[in-house]
C-alpha positions as CSV (number, residue, x, y, z in Angstrom):
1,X,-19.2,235.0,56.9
2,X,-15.4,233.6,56.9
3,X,-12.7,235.4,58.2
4,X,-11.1,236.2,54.6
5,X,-14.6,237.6,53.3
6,X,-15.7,235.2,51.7
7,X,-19.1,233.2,51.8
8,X,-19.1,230.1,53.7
9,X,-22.0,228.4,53.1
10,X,-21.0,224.9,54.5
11,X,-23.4,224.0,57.3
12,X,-22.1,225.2,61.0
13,X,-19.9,222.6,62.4
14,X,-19.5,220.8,59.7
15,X,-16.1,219.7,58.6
16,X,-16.1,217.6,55.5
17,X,-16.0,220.3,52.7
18,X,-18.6,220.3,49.6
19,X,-16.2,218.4,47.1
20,X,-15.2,215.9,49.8
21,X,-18.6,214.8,50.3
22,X,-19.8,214.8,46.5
23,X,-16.4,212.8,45.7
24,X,-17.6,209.9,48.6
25,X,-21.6,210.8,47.2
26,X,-20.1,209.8,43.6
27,X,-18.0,206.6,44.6
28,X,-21.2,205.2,46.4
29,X,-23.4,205.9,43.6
30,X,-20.7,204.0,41.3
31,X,-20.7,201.0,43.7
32,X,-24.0,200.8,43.9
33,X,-24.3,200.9,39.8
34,X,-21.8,197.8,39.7
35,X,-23.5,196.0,42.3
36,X,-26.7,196.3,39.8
37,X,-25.1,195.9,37.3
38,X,-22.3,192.7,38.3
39,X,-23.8,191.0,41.0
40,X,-21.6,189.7,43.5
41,X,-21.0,185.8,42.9
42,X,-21.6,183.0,45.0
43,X,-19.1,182.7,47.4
44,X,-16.6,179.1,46.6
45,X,-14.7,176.9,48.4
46,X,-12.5,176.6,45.7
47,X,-9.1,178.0,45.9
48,X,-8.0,178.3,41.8
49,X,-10.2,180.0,39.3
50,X,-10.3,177.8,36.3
51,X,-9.6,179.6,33.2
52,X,-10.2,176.7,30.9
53,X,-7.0,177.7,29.2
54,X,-5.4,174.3,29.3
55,X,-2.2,175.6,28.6
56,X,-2.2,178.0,31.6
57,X,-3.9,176.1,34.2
58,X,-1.9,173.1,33.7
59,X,1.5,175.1,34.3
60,X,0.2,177.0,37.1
61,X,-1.6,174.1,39.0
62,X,-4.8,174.2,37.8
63,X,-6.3,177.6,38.1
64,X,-5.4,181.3,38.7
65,X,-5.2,181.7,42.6
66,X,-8.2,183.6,44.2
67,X,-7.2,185.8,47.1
68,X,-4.1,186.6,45.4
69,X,-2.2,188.8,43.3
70,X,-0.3,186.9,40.7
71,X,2.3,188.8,38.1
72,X,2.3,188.2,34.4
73,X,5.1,189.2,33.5
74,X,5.6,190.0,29.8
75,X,9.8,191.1,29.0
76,X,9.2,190.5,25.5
77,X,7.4,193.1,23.2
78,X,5.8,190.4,21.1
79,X,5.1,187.7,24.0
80,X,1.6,187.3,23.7
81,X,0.2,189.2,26.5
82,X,-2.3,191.1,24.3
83,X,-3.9,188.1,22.9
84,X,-4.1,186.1,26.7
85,X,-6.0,188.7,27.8
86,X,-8.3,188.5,25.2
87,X,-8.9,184.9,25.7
88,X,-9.1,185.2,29.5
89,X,-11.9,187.3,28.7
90,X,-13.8,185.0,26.5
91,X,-16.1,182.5,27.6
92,X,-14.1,179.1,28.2
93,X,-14.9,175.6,28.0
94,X,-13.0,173.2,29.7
95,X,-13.5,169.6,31.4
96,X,-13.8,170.3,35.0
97,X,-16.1,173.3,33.9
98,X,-17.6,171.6,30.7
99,X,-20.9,174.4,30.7
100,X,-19.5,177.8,29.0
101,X,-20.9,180.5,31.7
102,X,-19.6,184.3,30.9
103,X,-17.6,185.5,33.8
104,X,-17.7,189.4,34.8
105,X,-14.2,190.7,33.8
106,X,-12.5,194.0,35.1
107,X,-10.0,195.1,32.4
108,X,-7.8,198.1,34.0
109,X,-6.0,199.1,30.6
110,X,-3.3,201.0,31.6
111,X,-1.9,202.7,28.5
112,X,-5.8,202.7,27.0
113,X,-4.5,200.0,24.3
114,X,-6.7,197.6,24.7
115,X,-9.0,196.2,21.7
116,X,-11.9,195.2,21.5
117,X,-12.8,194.7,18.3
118,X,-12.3,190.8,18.1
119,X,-14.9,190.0,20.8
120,X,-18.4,189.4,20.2
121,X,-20.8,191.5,22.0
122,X,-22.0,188.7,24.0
123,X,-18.5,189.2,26.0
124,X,-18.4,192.6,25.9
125,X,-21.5,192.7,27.5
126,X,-19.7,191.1,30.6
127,X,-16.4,193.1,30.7
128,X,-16.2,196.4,32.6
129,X,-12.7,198.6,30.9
130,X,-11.4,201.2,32.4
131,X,-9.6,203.2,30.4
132,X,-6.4,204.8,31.9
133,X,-3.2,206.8,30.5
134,X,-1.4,207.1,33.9
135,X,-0.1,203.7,36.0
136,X,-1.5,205.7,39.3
137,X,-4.5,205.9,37.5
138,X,-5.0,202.2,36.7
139,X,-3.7,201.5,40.7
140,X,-6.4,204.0,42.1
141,X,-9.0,201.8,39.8
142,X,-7.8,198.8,41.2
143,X,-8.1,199.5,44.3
144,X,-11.6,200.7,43.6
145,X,-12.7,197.7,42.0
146,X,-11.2,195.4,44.7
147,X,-13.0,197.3,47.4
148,X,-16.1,196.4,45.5
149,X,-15.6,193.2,45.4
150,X,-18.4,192.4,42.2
151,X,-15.7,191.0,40.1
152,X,-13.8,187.6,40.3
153,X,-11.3,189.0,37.4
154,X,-9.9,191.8,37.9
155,X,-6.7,192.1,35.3
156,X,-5.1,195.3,35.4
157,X,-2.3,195.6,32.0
158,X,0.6,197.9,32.7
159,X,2.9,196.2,29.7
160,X,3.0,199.5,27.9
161,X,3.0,201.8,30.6
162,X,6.9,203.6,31.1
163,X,9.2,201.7,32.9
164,X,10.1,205.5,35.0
165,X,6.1,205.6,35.9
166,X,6.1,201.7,37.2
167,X,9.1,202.8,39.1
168,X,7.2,205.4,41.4
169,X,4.4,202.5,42.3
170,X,5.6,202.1,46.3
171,X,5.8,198.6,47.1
172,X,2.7,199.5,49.7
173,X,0.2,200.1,47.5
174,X,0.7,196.2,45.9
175,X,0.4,195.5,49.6
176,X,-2.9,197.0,50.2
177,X,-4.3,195.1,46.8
178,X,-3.4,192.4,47.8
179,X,-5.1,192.8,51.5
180,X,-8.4,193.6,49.5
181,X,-8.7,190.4,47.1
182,X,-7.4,188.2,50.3
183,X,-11.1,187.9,52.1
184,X,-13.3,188.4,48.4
185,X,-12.1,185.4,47.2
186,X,-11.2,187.0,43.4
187,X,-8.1,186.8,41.3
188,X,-5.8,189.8,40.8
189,X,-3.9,189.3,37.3
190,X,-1.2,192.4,37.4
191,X,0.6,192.1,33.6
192,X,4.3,194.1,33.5
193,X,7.3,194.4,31.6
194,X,9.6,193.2,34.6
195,X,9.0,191.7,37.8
196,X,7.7,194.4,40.4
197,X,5.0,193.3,42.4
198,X,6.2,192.5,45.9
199,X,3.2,191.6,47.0
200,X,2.5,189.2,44.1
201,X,1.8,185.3,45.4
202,X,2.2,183.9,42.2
203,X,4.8,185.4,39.2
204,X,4.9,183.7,35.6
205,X,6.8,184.9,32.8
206,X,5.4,184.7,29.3
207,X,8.2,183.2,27.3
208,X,7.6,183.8,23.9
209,X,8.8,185.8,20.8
210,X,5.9,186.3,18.3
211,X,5.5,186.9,15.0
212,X,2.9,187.5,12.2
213,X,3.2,183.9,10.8
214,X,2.7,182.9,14.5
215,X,-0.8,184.4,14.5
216,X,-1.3,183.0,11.2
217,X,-1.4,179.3,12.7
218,X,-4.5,177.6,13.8
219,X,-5.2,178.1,17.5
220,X,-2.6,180.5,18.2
221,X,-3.6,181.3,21.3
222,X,-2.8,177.5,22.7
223,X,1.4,178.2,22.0
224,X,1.8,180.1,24.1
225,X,4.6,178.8,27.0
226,X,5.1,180.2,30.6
227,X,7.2,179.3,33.5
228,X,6.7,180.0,37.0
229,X,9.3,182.5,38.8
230,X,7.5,182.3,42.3
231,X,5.3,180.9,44.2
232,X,3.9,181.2,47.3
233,X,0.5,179.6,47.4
234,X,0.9,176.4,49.8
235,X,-0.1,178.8,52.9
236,X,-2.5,181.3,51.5
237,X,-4.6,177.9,49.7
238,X,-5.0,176.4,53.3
239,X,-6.0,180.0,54.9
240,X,-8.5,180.6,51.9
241,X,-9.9,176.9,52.3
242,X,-10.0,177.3,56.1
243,X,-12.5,180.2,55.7
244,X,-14.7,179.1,53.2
């Protein structure tokens, strides 16, 4: 009997409460679903993940960085963000990786506007989305989803989210994301409205202005232009390779 009156039927000397230990019961029964359900990949020397987006990986030296967090950021309303992410998520061909393989893909939509519509169900049946409304939502899933380590994509899209919400992110939570893809090996892609992520070793902005006759044109998708803001990949390449 507690002091107040009340019940307590927790076992004696026990000091994790009931919800604390169904919440951890929960989050190890979710891990163990993904791990079924996207096994963990084999682990590669290789510091870049190809996306077989020639027009990316050329400007960004060949690959998105694994161990990283790089920044996509997207200022324009109409820059094409939306439609990368939907390629990134297809099956690419490319010549270094001439065999189309489907990739596991993590989609943290932030402002639950993602669609999926255009894909086939042969990628959907790769892609794990997580559906947020709240930035601290899609943060909490990230860090999640890192911790698991079962995907070498993980993008998380907070374009749409408010500027005043992507303003309360502290700078240490893109800190500690970026501590959990360093030893998995997997590729962080963090898309924004304006630069933010401190943490971020690579930041590209999308540099474009589209328009319906854009999407009109054959192969869209390849006009798209970046340029790199930062980058701070010389040092974290030659760790990565060190311990592979």
């Amino acid at each position: 009997m507690a002091a107040s009156g009340k019940i307590d039927d927790s076992p004696s000397g026990s000091s994790p409460s009931r919800a604390a230990r169904l919440r951890r019961s929960a989050v190890v029964d979710l891990r163990n679903l993904l791990a079924e359900r996207f096994p963990h990949p084999p682990a590669s020397a290789e510091t870049r993940l190809i996306t077989g987006l020639s027009f990316l990986d050329q400007t960004i030296g060949g690959g998105l960085p694994k161990g990283a967090i790089t920044e996509l950021i997207s200022p324009q309303v109409s820059a094409g963000s939306a439609s990368l992410i939907h390629a990134l998520i297809q099956p690419q061909r490319s010549a270094v990786v001439p065999v189309v393989v489907p990739r596991p893909v993590a989609l943290i939509d932030g402002r639950d506007s993602f669609d999926p519509q255009p894909l086939g169900n042969a990628c959907l049946r790769h892609l794990l989305w997580v559906r947020c409304n709240k930035v601290f939502e899609a943060i909490k899933a990230a860090d999640l989803l890192l911790r698991d380590g079962n995907f070498p994509l993980v993008i998380v899209d907070l374009v749409l989210n408010p500027p005043e919400e992507l303003r309360k992110i502290p700078q240490t939570s893109w800190y500690r994301l970026q501590r959990l893809v360093e030893p998995i090996s997997a590729v962080c892609l963090v898309l924004t409205r304006q630069s933010m992520v401190g943490s971020a070793q690579l930041k590209i902005v999308l540099e474009n202005f589209w328009t319906l006759e854009t999407f009109e044109k054959d192969n869209a998708i390849s006009r798209l232009r970046f340029r790199i803001q930062r980058s701070h990949l010389s040092c974290l390449e030659s760790a990565i390779a060190g311990v592979s």
